[in-house]
C-alpha positions in Angstrom: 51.9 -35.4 -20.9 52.4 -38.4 -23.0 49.6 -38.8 -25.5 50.1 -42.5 -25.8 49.6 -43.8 -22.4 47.7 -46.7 -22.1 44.7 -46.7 -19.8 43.4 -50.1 -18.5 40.6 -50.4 -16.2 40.7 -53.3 -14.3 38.3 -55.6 -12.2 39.8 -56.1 -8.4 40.9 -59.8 -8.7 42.6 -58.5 -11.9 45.1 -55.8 -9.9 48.6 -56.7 -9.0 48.7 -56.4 -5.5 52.7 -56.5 -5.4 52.9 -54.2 -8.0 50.2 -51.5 -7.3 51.1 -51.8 -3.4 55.2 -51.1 -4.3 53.9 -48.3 -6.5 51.8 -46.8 -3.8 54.7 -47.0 -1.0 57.1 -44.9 -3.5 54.3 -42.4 -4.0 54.7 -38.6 -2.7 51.3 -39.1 -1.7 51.5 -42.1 0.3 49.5 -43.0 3.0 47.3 -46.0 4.1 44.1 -45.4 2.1 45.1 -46.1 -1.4 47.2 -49.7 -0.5 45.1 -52.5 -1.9 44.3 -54.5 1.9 43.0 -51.2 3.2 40.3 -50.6 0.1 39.4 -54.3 1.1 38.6 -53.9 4.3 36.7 -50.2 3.9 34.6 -51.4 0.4 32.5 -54.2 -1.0 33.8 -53.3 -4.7 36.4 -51.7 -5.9 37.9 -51.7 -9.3 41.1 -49.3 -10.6 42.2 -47.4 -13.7 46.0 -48.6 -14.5 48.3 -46.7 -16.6 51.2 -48.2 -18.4 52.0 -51.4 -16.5 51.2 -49.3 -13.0 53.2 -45.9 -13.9 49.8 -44.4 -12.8 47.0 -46.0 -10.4 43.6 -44.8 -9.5 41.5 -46.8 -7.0 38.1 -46.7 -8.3 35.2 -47.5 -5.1 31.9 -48.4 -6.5 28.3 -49.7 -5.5 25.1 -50.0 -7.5 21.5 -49.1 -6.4 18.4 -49.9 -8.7 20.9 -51.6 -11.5 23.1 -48.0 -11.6 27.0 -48.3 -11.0 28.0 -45.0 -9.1 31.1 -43.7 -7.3 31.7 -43.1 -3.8 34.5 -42.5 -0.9 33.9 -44.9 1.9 34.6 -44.2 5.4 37.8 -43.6 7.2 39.4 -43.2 3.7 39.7 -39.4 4.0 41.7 -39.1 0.2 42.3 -41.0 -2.9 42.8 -40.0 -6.3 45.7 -40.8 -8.8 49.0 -41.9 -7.3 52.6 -42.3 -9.3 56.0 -42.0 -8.3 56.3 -39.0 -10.9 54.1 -35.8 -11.0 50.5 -36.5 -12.3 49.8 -33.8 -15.1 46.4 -32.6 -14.6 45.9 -33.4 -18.1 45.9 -37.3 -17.6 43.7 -36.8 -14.4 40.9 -35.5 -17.1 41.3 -38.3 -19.3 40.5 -40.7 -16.4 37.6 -38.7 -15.3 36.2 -38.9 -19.0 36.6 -43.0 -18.7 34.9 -42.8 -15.3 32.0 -40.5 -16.6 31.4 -42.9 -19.1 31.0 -46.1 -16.5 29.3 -44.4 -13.8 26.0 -42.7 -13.6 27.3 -40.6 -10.7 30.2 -40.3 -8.9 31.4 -38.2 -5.3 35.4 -38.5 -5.2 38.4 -37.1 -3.0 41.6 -36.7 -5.0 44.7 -36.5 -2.7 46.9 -33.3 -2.1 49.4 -33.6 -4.4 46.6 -34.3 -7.2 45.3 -31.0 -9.3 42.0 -31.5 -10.9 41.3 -28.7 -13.1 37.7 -27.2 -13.5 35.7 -28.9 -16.2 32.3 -29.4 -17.4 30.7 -32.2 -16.5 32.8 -32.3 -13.6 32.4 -30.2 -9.8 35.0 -29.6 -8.2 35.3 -28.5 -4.6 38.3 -27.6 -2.3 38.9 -29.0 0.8 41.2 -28.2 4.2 43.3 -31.0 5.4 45.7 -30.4 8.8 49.0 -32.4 8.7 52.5 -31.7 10.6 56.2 -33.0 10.0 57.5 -34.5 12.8 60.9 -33.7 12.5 61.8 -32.0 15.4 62.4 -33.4 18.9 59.6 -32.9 21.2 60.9 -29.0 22.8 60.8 -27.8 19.5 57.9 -29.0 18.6 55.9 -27.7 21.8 57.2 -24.3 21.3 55.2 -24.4 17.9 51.6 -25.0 19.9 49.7 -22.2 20.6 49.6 -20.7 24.3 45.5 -22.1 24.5 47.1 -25.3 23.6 49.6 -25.7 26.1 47.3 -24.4 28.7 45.2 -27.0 28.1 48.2 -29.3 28.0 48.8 -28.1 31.2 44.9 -28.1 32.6 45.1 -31.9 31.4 48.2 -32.9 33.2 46.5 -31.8 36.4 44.1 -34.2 37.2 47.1 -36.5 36.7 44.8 -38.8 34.5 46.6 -41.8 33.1 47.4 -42.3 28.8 47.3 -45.5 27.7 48.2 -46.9 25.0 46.6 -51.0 24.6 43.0 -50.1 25.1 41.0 -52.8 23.3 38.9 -51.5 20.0 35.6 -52.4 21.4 36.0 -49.8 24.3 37.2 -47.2 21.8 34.0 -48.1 19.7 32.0 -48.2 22.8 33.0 -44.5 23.5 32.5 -43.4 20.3 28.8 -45.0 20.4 28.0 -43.2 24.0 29.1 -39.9 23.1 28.4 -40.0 19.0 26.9 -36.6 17.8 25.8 -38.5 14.7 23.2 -41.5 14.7 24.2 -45.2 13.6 23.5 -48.3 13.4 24.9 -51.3 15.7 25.5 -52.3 12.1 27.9 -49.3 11.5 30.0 -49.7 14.8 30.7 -53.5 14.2 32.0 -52.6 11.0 34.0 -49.9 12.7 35.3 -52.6 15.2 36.0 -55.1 12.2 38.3 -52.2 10.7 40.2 -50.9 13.3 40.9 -54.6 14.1 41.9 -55.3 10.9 44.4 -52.3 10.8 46.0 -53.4 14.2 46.6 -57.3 12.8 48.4 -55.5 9.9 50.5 -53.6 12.7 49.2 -50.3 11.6 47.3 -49.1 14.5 48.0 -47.8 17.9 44.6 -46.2 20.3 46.1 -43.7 22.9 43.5 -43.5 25.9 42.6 -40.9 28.9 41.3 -43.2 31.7 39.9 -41.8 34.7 39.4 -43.3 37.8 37.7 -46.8 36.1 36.5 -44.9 33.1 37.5 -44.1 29.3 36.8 -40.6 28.8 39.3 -40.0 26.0 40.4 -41.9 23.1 42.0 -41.4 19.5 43.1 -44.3 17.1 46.3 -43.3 15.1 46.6 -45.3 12.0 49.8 -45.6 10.3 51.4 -46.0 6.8 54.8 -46.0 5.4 54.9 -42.0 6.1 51.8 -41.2 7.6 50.2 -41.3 11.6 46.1 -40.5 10.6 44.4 -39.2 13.3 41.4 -41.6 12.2 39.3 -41.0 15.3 38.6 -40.0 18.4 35.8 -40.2 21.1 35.4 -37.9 24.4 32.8 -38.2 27.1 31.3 -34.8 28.8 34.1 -35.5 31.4 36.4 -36.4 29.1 36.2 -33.0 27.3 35.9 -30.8 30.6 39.5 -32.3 31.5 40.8 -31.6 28.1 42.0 -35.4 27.4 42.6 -34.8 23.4 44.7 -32.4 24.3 46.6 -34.3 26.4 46.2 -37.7 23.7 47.9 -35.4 20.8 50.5 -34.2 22.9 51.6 -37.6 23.9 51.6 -39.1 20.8 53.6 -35.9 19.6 56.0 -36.8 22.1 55.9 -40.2 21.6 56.9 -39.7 17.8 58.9 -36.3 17.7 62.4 -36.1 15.7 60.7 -39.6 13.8 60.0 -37.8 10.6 56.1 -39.0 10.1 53.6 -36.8 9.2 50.6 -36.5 11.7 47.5 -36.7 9.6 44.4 -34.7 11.1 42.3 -35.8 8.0 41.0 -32.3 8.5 38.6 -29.9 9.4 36.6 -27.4 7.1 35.0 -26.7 10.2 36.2 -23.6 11.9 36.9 -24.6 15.5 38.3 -28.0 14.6 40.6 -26.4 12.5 41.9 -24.2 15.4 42.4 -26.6 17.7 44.6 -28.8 15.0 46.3 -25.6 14.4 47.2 -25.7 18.1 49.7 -28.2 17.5 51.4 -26.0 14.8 49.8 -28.4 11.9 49.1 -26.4 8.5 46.4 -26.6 6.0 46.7 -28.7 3.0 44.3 -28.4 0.1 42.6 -31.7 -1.5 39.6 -31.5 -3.8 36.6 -33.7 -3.9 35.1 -33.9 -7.6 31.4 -34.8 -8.9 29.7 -35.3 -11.7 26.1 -36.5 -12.3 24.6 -38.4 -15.3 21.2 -39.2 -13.7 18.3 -38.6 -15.0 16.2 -35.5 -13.2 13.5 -38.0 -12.1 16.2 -40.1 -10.6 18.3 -37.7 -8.9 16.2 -39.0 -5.4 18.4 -42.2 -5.9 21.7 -40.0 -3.7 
């Protein structure tokens, strides 16, 4: 690595939006996260380490609690990290992280895949399973890569002759996702959640497949897209929904839909088990990212997370 790169860490309304944006679209690790309208619309502050006139960028998201600046990775921004046109030496990705331990009492980070954070005191670092597939086959080629509990649910699906669509309006997405969330939020949360996806579709960047049954939504996923990237950035399924095996039928269609295009269909995960299997269904393959901590707080003050 060089020894003489210059490291500038700048304030958000000091960042080069051409520049960065251009840098991030050349970058083997594109995808929509990192570009500078998306960390707008998912953060209240965000600030950035810059390397030699924007050879090197590294989106730094922030908020402060009880006067204390810390580090965070907002929702629906599965990986970030340092992005380049050029391989990122390991080397440089500790000198940032000493900067950032310096400015932040406590940080909880996702580098991106093609970042390698080597273990370091003060630093944690943590592995993590991403799913992705290439689609760069047409659409028989790419079926005869799912598993056979894939395609039979494929097939199950197609049965009740159910109708994909592909305009449903965010609020019903949203609205889905609030009747049948296994987690508990705030009316607060899902209007943000409304304000994103919105914001992604008036940038062209978002298309929401749908199951619809008789009148009802029971299935829904919202595919956000970058210059190289399809994320699978949610979905939602009702009881019913699930019983007729509608995100099978969503992925397959958008599969379809995009086969032979050459984008890369983004799971944005799963560590967990039987996620995992059913992304593996569609013949997509783990890819390891690492999350990174460190923690300057005071013991009496650790509460504070």
């Amino acid at each position: 690595m060089d020894k003489g790169l210059k490291i500038d860490f700048l304030k958000r309304k000091e960042i080069q939006v051409e520049k960065w944006d251009r840098l991030i679209a050349g970058s083997p690790a594109e995808t929509i996260y990192p570009y500078c309208w998306y960390l707008d619309a998912v953060s209240d502050n965000w600030s950035a380490l810059v390397v030699d006139d924007y050879r090197f960028v590294m989106p730094v998201v922030w908020k402060k609690k009880a006067g204390m600046k810390y580090m965070y990775q907002p929702f629906y921004t599965q990986q970030l990290g340092v992005f380049s046109r050029e391989y990122v030496d390991p080397e440089l990705i500790r000198k940032m992280l000493r900067i950032l331990y310096k400015k932040f009492r406590f940080a909880g980070m996702n580098f991106n895949a093609k970042n390698l954070v080597g273990e370091e005191d003060p630093f944690i670092v943590d592995d993590k399973s991403n799913y992705v597939m290439l689609l760069n086959q047409d659409y028989d080629s790419q079926y005869r890569g799912f598993s056979t509990n894939a395609k039979r649910n494929i097939r199950k699906s197609i049965e009740f002759s159910d109708l994909v669509e592909k305009n449903l309006p965010v609020d019903e997405l949203v609205r889905l996702k609030r009747e049948n969330d296994v987690f508990k939020r705030s009316e607060e949360d899902y209007r943000w959640l409304v304000n994103l996806f919105e914001t992604i579709q008036q940038r062209g960047a978002g298309k929401i497949y749908a199951i619809r049954t008789g009148r009802e939504i029971t299935a829904a996923a919202f595919f956000a897209f970058s210059n190289t990237r399809a994320i699978y950035l949610l979905s939602a399924s009702s009881q019913e929904g699930k019983e007729r095996r509608g995100m099978f039928r969503i992925i397959d269609a958008f599969i379809s839909d995009h086969a032979g295009s050459g984008v890369i269909l983004d799971f944005e995960g799963s560590n967990i088990p039987s996620v995992a299997r059913f992304f593996g269904g569609f013949g997509a393959q783990p890819e390891i990212y690492q999350g990174v901590s460190f923690n300057r707080l005071p013991a009496t003050l650790n509460k504070l997370r």
